[in-house]
Backbone of each chain as nested JSON, in Angstrom:
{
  "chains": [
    {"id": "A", "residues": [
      {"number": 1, "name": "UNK", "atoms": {"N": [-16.474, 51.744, -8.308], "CA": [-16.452, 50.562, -7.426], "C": [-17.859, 50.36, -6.864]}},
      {"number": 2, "name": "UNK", "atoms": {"N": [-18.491, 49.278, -6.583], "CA": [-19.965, 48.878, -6.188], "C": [-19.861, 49.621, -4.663]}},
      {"number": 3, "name": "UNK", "atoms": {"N": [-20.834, 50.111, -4.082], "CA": [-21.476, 50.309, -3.281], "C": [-22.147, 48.805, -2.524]}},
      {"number": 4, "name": "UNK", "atoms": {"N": [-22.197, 49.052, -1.163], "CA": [-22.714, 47.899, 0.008], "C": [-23.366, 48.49, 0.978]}},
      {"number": 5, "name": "UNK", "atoms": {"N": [-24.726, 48.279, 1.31], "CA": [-25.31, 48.816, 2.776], "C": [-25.203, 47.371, 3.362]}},
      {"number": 6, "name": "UNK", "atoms": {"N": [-24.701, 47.535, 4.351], "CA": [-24.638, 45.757, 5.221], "C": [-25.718, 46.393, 6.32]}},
      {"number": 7, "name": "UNK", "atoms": {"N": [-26.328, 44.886, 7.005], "CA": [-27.351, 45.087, 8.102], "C": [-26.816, 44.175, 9.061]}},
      {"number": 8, "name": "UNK", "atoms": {"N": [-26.333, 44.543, 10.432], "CA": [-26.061, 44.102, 11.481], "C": [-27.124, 44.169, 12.472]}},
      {"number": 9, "name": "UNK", "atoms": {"N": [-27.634, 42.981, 12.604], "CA": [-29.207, 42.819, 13.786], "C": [-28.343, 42.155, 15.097]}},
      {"number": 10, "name": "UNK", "atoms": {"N": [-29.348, 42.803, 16.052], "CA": [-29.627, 42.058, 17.399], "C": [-27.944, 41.766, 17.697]}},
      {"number": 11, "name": "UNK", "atoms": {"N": [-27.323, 42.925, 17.419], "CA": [-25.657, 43.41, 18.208], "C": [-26.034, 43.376, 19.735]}},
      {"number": 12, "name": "UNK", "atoms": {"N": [-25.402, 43.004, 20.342], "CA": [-25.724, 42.677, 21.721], "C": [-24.824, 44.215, 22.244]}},
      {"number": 13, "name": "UNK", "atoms": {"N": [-25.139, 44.93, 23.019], "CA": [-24.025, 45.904, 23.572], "C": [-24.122, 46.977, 22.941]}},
      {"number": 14, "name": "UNK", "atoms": {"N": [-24.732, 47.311, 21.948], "CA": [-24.572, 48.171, 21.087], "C": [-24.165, 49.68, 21.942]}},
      {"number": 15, "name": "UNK", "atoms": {"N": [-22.912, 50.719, 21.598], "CA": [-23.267, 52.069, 22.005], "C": [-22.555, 52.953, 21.073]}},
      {"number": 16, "name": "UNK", "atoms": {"N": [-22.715, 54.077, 21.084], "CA": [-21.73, 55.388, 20.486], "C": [-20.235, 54.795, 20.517]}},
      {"number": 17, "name": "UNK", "atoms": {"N": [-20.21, 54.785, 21.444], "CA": [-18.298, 54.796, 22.097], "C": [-17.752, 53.204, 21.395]}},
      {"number": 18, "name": "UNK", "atoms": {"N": [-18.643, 52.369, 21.844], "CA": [-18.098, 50.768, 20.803], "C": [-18.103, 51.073, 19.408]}},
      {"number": 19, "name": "UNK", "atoms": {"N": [-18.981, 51.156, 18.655], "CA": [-19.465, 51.095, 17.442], "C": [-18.282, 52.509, 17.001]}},
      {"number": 20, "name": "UNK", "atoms": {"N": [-17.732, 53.393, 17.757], "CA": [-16.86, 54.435, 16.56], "C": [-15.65, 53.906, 16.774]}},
      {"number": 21, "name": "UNK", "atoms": {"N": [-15.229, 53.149, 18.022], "CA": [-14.137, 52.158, 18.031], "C": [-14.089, 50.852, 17.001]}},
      {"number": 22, "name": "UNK", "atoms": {"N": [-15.154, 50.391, 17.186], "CA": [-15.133, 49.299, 15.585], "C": [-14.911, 49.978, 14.374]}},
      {"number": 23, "name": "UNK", "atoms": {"N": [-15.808, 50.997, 13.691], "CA": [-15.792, 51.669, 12.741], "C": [-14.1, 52.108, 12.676]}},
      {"number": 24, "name": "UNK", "atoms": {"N": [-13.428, 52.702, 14.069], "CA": [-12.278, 53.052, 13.309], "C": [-11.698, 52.137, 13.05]}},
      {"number": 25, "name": "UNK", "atoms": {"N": [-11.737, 51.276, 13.608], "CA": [-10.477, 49.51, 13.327], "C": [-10.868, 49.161, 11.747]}},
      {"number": 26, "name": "UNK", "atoms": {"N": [-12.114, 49.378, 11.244], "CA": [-12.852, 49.324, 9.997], "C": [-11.907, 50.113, 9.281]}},
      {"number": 27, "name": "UNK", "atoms": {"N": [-11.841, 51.029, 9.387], "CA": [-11.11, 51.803, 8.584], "C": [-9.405, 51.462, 8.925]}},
      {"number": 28, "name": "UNK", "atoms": {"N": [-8.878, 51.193, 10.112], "CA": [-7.39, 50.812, 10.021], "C": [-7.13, 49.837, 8.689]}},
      {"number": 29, "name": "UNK", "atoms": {"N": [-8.04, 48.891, 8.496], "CA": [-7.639, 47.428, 8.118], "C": [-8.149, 47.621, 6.406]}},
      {"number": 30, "name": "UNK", "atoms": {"N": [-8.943, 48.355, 5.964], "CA": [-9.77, 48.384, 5.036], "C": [-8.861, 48.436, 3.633]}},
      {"number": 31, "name": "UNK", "atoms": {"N": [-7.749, 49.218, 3.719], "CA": [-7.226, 49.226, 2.584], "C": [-6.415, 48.084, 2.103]}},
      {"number": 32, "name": "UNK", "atoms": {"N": [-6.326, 47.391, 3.121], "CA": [-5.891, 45.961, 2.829], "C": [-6.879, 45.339, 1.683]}},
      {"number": 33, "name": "UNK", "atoms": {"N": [-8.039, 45.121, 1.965], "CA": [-9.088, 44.862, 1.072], "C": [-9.976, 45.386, 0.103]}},
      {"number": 34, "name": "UNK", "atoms": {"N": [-9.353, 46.881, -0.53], "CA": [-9.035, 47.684, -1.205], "C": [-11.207, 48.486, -0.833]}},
      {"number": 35, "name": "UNK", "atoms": {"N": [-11.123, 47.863, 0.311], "CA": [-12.629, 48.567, 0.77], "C": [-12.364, 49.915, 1.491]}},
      {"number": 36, "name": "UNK", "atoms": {"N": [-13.955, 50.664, 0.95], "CA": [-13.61, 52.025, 1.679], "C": [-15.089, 52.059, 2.643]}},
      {"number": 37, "name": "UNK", "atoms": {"N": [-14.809, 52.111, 4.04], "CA": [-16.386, 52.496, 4.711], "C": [-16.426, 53.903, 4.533]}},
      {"number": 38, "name": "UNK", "atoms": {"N": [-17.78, 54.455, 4.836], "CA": [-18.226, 55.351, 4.365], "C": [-19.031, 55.994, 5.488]}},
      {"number": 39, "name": "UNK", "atoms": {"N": [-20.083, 55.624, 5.642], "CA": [-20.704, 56.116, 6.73], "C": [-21.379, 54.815, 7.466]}},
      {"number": 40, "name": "UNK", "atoms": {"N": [-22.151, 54.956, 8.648], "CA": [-23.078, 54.099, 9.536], "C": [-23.895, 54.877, 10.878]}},
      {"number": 41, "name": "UNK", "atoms": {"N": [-25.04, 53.803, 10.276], "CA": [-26.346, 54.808, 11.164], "C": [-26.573, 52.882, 11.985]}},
      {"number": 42, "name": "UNK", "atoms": {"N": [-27.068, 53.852, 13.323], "CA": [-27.25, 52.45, 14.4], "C": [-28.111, 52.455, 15.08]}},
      {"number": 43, "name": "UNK", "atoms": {"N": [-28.698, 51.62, 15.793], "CA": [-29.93, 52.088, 16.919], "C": [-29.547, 51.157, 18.125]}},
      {"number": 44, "name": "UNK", "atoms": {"N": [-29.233, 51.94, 19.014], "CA": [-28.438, 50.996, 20.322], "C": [-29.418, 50.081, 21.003]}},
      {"number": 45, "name": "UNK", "atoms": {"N": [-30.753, 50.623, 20.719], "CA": [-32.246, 49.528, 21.906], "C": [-32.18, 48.513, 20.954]}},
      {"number": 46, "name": "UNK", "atoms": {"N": [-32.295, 48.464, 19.64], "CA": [-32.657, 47.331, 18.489], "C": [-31.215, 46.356, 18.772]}},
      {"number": 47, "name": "UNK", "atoms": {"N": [-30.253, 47.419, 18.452], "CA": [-28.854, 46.59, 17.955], "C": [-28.513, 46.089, 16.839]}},
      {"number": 48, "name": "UNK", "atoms": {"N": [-29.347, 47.229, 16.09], "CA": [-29.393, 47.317, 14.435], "C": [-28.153, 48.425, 14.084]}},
      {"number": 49, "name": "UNK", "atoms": {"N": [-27.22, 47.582, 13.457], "CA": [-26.213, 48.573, 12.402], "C": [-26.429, 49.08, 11.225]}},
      {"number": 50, "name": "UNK", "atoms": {"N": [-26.209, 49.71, 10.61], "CA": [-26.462, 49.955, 8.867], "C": [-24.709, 50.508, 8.813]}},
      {"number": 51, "name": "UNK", "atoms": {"N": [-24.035, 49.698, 7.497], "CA": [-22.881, 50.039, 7.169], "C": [-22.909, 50.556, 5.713]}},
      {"number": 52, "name": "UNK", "atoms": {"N": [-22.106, 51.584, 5.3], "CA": [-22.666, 51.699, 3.973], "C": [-20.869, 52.12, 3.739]}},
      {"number": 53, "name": "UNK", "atoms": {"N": [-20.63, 51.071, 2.325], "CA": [-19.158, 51.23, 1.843], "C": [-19.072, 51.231, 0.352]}},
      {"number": 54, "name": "UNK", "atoms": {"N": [-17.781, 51.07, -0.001], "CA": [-17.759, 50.504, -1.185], "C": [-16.102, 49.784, -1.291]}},
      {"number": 55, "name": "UNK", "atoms": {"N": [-16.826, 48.814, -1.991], "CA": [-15.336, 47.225, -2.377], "C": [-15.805, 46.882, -3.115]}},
      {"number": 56, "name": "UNK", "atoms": {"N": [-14.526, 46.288, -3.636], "CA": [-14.856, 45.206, -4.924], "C": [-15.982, 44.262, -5.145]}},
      {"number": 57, "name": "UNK", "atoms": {"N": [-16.161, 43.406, -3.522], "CA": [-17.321, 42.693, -3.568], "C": [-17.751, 42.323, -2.036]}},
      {"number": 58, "name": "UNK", "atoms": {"N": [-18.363, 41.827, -1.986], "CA": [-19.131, 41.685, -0.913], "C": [-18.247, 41.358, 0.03]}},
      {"number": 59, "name": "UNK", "atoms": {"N": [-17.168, 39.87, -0.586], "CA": [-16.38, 39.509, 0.461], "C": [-15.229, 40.014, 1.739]}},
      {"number": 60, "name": "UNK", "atoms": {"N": [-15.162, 41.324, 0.3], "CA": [-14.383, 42.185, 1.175], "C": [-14.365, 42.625, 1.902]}},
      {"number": 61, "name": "UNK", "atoms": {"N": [-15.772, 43.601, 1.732], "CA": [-16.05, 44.168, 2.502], "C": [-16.599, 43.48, 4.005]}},
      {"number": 62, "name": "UNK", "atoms": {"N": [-17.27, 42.154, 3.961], "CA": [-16.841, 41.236, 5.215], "C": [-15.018, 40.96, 5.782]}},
      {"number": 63, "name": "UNK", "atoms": {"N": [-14.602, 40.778, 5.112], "CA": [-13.424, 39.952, 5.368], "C": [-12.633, 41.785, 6.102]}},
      {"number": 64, "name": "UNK", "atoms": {"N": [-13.233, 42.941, 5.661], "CA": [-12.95, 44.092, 6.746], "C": [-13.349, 44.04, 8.559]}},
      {"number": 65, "name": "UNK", "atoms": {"N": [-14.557, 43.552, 8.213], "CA": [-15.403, 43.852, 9.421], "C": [-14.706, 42.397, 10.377]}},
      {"number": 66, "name": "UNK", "atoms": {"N": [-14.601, 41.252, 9.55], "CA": [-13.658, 40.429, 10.059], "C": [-12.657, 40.107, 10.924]}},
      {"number": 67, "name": "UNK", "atoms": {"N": [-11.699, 41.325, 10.087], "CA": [-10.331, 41.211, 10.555], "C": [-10.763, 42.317, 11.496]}},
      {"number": 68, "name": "UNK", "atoms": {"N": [-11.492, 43.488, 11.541], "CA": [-11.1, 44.398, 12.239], "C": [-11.548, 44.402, 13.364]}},
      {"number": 69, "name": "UNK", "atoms": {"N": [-12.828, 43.71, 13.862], "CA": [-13.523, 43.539, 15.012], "C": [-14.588, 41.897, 15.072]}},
      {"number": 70, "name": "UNK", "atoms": {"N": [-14.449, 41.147, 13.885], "CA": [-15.055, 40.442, 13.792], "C": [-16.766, 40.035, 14.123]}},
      {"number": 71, "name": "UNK", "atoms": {"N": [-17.334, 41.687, 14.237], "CA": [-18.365, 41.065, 13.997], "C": [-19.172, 41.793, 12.593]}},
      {"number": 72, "name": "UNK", "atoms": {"N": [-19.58, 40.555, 11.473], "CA": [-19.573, 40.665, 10.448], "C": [-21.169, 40.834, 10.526]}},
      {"number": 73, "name": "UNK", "atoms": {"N": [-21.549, 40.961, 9.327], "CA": [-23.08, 42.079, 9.097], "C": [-23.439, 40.484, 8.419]}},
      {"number": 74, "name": "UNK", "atoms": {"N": [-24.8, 41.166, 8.897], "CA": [-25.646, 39.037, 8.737], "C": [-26.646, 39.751, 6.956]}},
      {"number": 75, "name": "UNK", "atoms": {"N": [-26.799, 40.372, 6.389], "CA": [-26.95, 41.141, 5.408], "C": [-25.798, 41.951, 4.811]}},
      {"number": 76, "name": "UNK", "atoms": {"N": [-25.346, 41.582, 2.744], "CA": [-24.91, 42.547, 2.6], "C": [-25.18, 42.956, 1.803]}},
      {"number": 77, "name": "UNK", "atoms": {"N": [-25.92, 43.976, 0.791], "CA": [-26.509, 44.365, -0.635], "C": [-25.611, 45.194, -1.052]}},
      {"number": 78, "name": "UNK", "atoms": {"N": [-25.74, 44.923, -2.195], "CA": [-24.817, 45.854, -3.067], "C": [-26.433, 47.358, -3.63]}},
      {"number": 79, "name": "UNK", "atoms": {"N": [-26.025, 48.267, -3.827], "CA": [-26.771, 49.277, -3.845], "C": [-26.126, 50.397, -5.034]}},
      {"number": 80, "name": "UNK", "atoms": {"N": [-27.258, 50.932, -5.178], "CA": [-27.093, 52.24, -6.158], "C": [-27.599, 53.306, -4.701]}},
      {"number": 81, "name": "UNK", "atoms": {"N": [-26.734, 54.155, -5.512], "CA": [-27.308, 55.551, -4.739], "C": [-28.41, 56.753, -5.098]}},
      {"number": 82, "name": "UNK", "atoms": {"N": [-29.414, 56.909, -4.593], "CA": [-30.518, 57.696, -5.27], "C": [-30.103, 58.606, -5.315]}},
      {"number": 83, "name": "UNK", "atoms": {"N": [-30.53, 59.473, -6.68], "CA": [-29.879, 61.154, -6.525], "C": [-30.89, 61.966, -5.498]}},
      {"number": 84, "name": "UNK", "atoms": {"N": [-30.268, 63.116, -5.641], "CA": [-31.341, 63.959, -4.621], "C": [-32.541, 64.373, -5.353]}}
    ]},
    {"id": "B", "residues": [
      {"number": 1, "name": "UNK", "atoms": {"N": [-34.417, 66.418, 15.325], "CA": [-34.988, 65.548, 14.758], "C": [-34.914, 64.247, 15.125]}},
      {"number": 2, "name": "UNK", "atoms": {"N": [-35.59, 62.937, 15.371], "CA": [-34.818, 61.897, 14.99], "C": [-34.849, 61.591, 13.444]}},
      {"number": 3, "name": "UNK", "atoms": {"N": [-33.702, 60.682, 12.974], "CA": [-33.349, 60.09, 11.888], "C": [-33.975, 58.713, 11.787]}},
      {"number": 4, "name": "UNK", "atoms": {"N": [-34.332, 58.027, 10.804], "CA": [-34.574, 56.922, 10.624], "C": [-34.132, 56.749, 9.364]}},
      {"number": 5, "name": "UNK", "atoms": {"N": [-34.146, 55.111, 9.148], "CA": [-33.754, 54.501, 8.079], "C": [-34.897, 53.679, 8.124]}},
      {"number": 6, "name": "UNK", "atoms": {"N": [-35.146, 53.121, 6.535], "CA": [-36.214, 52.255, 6.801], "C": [-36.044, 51.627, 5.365]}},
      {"number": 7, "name": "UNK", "atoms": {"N": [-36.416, 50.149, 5.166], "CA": [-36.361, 49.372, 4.401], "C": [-37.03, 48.529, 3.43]}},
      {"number": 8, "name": "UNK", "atoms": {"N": [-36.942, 48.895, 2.196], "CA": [-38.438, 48.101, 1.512], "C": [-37.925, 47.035, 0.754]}},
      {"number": 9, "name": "UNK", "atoms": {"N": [-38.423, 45.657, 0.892], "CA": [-38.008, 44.519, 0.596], "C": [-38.644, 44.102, -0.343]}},
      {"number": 10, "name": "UNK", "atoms": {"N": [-38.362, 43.655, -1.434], "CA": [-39.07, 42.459, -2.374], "C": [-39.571, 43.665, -3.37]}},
      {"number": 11, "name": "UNK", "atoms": {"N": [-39.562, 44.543, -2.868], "CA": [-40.477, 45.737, -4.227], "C": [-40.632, 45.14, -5.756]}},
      {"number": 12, "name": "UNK", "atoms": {"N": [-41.228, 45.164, -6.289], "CA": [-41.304, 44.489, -7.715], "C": [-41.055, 45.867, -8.477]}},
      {"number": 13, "name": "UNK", "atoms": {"N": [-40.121, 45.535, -9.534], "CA": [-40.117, 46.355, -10.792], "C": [-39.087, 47.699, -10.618]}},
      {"number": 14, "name": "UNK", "atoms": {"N": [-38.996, 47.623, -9.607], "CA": [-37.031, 48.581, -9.402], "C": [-36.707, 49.093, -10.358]}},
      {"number": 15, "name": "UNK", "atoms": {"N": [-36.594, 50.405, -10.918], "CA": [-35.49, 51.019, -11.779], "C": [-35.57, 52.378, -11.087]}},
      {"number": 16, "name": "UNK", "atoms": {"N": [-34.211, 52.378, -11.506], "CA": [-33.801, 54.107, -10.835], "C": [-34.724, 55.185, -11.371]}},
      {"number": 17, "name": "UNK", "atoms": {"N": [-35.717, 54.985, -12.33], "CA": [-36.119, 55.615, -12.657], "C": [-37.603, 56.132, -12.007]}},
      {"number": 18, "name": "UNK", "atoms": {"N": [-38.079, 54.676, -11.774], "CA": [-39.723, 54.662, -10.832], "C": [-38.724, 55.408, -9.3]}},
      {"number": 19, "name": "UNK", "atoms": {"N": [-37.95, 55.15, -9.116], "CA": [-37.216, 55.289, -8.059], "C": [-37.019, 56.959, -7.446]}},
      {"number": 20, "name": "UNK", "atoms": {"N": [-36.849, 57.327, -8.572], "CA": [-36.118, 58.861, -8.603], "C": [-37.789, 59.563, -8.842]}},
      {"number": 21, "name": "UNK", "atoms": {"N": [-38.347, 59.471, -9.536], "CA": [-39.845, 59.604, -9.345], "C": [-41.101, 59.635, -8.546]}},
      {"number": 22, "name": "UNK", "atoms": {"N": [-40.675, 58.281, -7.568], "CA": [-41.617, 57.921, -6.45], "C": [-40.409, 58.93, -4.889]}},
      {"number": 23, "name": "UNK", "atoms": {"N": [-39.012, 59.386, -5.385], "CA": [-38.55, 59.911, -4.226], "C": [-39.233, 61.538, -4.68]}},
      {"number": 24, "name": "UNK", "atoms": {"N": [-38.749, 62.18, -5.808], "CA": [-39.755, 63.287, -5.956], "C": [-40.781, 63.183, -5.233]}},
      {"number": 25, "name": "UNK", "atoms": {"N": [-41.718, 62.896, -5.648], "CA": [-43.28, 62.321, -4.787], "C": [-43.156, 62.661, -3.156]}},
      {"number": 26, "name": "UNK", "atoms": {"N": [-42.275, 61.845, -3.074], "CA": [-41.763, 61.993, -1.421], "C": [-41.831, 63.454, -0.871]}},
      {"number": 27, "name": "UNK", "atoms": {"N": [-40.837, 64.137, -1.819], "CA": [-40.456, 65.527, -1.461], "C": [-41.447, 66.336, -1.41]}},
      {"number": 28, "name": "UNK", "atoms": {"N": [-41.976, 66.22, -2.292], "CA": [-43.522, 67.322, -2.395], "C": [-44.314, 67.072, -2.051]}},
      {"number": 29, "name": "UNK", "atoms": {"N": [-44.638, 65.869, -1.03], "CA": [-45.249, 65.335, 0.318], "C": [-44.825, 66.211, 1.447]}},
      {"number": 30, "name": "UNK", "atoms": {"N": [-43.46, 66.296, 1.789], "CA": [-43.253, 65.683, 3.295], "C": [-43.103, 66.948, 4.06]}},
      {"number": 31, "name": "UNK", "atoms": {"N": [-43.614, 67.832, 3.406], "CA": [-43.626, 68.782, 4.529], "C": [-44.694, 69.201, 4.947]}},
      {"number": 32, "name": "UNK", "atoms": {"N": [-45.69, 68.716, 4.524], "CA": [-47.297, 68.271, 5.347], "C": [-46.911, 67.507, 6.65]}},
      {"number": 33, "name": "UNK", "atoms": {"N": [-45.723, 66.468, 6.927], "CA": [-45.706, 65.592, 7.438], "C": [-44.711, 65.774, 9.084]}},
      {"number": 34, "name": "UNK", "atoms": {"N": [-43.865, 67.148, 8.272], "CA": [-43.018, 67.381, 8.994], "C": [-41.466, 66.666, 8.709]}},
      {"number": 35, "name": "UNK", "atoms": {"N": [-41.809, 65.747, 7.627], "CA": [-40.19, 64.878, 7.452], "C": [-39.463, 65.626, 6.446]}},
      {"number": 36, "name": "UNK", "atoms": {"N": [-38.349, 65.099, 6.317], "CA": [-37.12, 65.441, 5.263], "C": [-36.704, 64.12, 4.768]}},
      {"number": 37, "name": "UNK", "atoms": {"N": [-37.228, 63.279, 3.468], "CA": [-36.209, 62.755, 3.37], "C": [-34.852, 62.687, 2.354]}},
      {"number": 38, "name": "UNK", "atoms": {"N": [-33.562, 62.411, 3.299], "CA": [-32.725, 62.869, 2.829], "C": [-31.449, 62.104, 1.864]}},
      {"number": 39, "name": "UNK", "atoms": {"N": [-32.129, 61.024, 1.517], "CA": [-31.083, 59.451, 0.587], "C": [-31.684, 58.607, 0.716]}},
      {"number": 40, "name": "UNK", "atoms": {"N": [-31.731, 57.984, -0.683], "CA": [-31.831, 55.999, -0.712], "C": [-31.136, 55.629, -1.524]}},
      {"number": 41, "name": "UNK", "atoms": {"N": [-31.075, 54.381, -1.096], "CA": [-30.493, 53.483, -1.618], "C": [-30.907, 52.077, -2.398]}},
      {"number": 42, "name": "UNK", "atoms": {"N": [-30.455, 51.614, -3.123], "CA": [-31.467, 50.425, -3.761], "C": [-30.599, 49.504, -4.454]}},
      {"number": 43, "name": "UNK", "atoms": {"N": [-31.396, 48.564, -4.93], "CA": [-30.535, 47.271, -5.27], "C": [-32.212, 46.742, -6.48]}},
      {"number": 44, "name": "UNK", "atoms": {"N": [-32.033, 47.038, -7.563], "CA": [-32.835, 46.723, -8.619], "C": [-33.034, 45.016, -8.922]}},
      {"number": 45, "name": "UNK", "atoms": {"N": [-32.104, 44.297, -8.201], "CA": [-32.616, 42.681, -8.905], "C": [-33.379, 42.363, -7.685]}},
      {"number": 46, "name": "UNK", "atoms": {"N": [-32.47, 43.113, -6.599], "CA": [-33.952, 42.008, -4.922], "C": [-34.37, 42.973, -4.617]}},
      {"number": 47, "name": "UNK", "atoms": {"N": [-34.663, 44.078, -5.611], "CA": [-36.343, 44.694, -4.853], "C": [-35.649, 45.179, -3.445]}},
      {"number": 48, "name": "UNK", "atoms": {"N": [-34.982, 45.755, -3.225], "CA": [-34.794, 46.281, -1.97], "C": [-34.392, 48.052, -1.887]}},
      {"number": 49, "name": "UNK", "atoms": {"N": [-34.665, 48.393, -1.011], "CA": [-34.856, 50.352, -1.012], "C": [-34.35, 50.212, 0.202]}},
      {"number": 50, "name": "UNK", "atoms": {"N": [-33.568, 51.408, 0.562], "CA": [-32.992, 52.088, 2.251], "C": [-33.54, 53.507, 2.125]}},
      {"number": 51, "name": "UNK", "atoms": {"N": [-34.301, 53.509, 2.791], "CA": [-34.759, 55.168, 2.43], "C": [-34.291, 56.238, 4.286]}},
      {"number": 52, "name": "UNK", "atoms": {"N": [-33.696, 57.255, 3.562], "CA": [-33.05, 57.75, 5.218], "C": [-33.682, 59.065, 5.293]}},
      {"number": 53, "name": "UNK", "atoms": {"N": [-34.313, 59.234, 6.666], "CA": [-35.116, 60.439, 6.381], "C": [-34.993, 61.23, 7.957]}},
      {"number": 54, "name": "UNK", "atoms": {"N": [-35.349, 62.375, 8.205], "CA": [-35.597, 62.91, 9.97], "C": [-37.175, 63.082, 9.685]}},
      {"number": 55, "name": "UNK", "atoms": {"N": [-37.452, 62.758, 10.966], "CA": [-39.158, 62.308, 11.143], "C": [-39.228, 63.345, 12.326]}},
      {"number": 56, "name": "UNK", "atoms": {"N": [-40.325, 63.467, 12.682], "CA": [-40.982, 63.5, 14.136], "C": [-41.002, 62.36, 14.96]}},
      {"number": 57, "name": "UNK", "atoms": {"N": [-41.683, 61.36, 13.844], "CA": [-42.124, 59.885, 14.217], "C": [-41.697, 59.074, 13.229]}},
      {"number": 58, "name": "UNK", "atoms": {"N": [-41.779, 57.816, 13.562], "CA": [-41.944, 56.259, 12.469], "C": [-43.467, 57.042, 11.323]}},
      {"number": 59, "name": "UNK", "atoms": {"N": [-44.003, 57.101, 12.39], "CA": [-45.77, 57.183, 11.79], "C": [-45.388, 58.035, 10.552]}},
      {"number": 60, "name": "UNK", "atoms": {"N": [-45.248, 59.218, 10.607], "CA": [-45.011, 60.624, 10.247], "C": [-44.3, 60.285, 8.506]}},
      {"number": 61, "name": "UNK", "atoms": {"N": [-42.947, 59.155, 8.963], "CA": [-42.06, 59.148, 7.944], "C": [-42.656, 58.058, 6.455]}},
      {"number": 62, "name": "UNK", "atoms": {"N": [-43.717, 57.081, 7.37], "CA": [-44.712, 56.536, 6.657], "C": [-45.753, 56.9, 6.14]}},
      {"number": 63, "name": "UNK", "atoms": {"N": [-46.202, 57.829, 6.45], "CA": [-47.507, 58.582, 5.915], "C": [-46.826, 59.423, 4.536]}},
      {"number": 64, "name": "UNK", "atoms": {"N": [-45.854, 60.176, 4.57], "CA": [-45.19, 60.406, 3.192], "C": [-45.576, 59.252, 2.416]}},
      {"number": 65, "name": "UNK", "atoms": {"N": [-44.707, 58.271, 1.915], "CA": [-44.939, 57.396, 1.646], "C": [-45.943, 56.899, 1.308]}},
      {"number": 66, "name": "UNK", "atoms": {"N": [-46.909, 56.98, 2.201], "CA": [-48.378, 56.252, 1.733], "C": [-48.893, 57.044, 1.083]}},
      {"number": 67, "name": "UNK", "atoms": {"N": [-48.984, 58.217, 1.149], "CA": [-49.616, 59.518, 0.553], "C": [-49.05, 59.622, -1.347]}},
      {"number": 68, "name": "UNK", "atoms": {"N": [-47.615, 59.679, -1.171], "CA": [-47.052, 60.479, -2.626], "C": [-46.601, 59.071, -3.371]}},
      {"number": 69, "name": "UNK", "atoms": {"N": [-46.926, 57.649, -2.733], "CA": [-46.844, 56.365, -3.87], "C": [-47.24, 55.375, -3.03]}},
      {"number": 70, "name": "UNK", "atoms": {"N": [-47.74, 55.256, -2.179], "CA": [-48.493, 53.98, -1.744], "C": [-47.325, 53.068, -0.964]}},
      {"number": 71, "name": "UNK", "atoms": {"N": [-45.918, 53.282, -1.29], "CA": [-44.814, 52.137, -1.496], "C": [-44.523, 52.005, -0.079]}},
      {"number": 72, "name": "UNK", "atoms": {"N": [-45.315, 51.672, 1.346], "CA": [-44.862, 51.757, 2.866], "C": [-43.49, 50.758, 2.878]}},
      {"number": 73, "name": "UNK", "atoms": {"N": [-42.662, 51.367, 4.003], "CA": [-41.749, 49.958, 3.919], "C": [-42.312, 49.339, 5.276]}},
      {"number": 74, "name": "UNK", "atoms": {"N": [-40.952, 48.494, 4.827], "CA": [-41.356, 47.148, 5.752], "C": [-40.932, 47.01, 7.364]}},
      {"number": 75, "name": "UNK", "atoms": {"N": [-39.84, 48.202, 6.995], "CA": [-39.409, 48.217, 8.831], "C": [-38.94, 49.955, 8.454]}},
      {"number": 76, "name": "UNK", "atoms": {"N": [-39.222, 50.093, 9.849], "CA": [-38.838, 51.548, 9.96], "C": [-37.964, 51.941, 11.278]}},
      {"number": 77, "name": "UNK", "atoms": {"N": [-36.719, 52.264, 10.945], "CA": [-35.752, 52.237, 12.301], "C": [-34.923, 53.3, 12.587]}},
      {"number": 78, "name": "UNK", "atoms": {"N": [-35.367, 53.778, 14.071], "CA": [-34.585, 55.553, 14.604], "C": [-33.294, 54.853, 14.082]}},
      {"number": 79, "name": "UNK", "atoms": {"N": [-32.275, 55.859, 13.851], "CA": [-31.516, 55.618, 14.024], "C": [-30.478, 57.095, 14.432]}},
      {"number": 80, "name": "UNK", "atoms": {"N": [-29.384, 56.787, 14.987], "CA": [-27.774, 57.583, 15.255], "C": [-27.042, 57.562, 14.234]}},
      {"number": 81, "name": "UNK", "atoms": {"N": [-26.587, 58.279, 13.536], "CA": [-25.507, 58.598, 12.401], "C": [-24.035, 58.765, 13.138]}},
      {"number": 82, "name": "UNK", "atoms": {"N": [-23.542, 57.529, 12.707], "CA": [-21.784, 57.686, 13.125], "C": [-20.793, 58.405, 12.816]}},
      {"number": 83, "name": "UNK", "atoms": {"N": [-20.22, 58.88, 13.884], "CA": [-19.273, 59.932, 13.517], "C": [-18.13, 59.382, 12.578]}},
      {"number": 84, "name": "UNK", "atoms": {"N": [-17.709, 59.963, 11.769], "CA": [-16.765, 59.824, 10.298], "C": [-15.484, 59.12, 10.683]}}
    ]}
  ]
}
């Protein structure tokens, strides 16, 4: 299944405690859209997200972030993974 | 450590192969530098790289980089790794 790093800028609020509450609603809703999140790295001063999943396609993996907290990543690339 | 992620846009000529090559490079840099880096990610048609590394500094995680392929990115961002 394709791989997605999405980029969420200039999140207003950003913290630990929000962002693992979104992430889990991410994951409640995800198999609906046969998407799997994976991991996410954030920076609370910027209000920069990095989401990294994998779905069928891009839409999905929005139409997760959608339903689950609605705020959707303004970037989404599909990606390979570098080996080590 | 801090962690960063950092992003190279538009890169010309992408294959996993310059890829996996120029991250070698990296490795047998970065401990002059003090960094680790530890995954990327990429997308071969838009030229785009996620490179995730623990720094000292921004500076630190760029000087790899400049040193073992020239390839600086374009933004370089601390980041928090979300819990699973």
């Amino acid at each position: 299944m394709p791989r997605y790093m999405d980029i969420h800028k200039n999140v207003k609020g950003v913290t630990s405690e929000k962002l693992a509450d979104a992430h889990r609603r991410d994951l409640e809703v995800q198999d609906k859209y046969g998407v799997k999140y994976l991991k996410y790295w954030y920076n609370e001063d910027e209000g920069t997200v990095f989401c990294l999943c994998e779905a069928p396609n891009k839409e999905a993996a929005q139409a997760v972030h959608r339903e689950a907290h609605g705020g959707v990543a303004d970037e989404v690339i599909e990606v390979k993974e570098g080996t080590e």
